[in-house]
C-alpha positions in Angstrom: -52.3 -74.6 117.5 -51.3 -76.5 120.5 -51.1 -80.5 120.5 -50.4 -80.3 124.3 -53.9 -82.2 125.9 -54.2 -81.6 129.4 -53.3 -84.1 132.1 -56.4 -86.4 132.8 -57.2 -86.1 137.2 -56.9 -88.7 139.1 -60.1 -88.8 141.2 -59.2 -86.8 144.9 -57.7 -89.2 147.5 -60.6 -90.1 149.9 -60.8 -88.6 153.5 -59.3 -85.8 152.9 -60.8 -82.6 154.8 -60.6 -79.1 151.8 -60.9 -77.0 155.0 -57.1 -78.7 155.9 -56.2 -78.7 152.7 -56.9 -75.1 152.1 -54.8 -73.9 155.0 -52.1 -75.6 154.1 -52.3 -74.4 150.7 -52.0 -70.9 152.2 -49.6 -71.6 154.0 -47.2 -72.9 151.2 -48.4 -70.0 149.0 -47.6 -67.5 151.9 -43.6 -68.9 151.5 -43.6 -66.8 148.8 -44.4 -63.7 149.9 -42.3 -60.9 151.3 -39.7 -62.3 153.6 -41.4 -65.4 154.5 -39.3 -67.5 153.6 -36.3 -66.1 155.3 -38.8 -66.1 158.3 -39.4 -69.7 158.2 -35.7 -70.6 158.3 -35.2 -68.8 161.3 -37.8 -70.8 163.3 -40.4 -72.5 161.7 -42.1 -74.2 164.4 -42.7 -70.4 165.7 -43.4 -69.5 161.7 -46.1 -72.2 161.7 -47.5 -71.2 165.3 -48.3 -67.7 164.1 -48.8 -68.1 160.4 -51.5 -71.8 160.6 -54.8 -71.5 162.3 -55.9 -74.9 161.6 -55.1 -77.3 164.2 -54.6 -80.3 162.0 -53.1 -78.3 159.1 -50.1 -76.9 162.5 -50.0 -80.7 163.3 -48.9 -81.7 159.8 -46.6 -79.2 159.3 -45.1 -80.1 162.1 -45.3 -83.8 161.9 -42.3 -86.0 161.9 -43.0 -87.1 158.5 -42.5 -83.4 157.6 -39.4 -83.4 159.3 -37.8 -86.0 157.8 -38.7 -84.6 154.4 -36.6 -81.7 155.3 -33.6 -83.6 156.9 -33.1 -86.0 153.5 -33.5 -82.9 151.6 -30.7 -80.3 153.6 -28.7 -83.6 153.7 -27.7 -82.9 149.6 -24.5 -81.1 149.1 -25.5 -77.3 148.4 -28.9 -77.6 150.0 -27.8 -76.3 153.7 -30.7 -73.8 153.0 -33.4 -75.9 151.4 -36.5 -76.5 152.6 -39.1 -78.5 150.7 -41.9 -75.6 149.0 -45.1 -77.0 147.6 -47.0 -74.8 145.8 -50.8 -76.2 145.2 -51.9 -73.9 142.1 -53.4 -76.4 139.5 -52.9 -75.0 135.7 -56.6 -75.6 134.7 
């Protein structure tokens, strides 16, 4: 038998909108599928146009914060190709 004990949750940050959060959900879940990915390197302002409905979902994504997270994170040797890939899929 196991002696793991699951992770005790944090109550959800307040004002957050689950409508937002769901899309973007899909939208890191949808990086990946097929070629997606690829598709997202190539232009992911267009990627994000096409793939995000939700106007405050396309903002974030789009977001300088966002951004930044992506230059610090191409900036490590190795990386030219990296992008930061969230995947929301709680274990429980």
């Amino acid at each position: 038998m196991s002696t793991n004990k699951p992770e005790q949750l944090q109550p959800p940050y307040p004002g957050g909108d689950p409508v937002v959060g769901q899309a973007l959900r899909r939208f890191f879940l949808s990086l990946l599928n097929d070629k997606n990915l690829y598709k997202y390197h190539q232009d992911r302002n267009a990627y994000i146009e096409a793939k995000v409905k939700n106007a405050t979902a396309k903002k974030l994504l789009k977001s300088a914060a966002f951004i930044e997270i992506e230059r610090h994170i191409l900036a490590i040797t190795g990386s030219s190709r990296a992008k930061p890939l969230f995947v929301v899929c709680p274990p429980y």
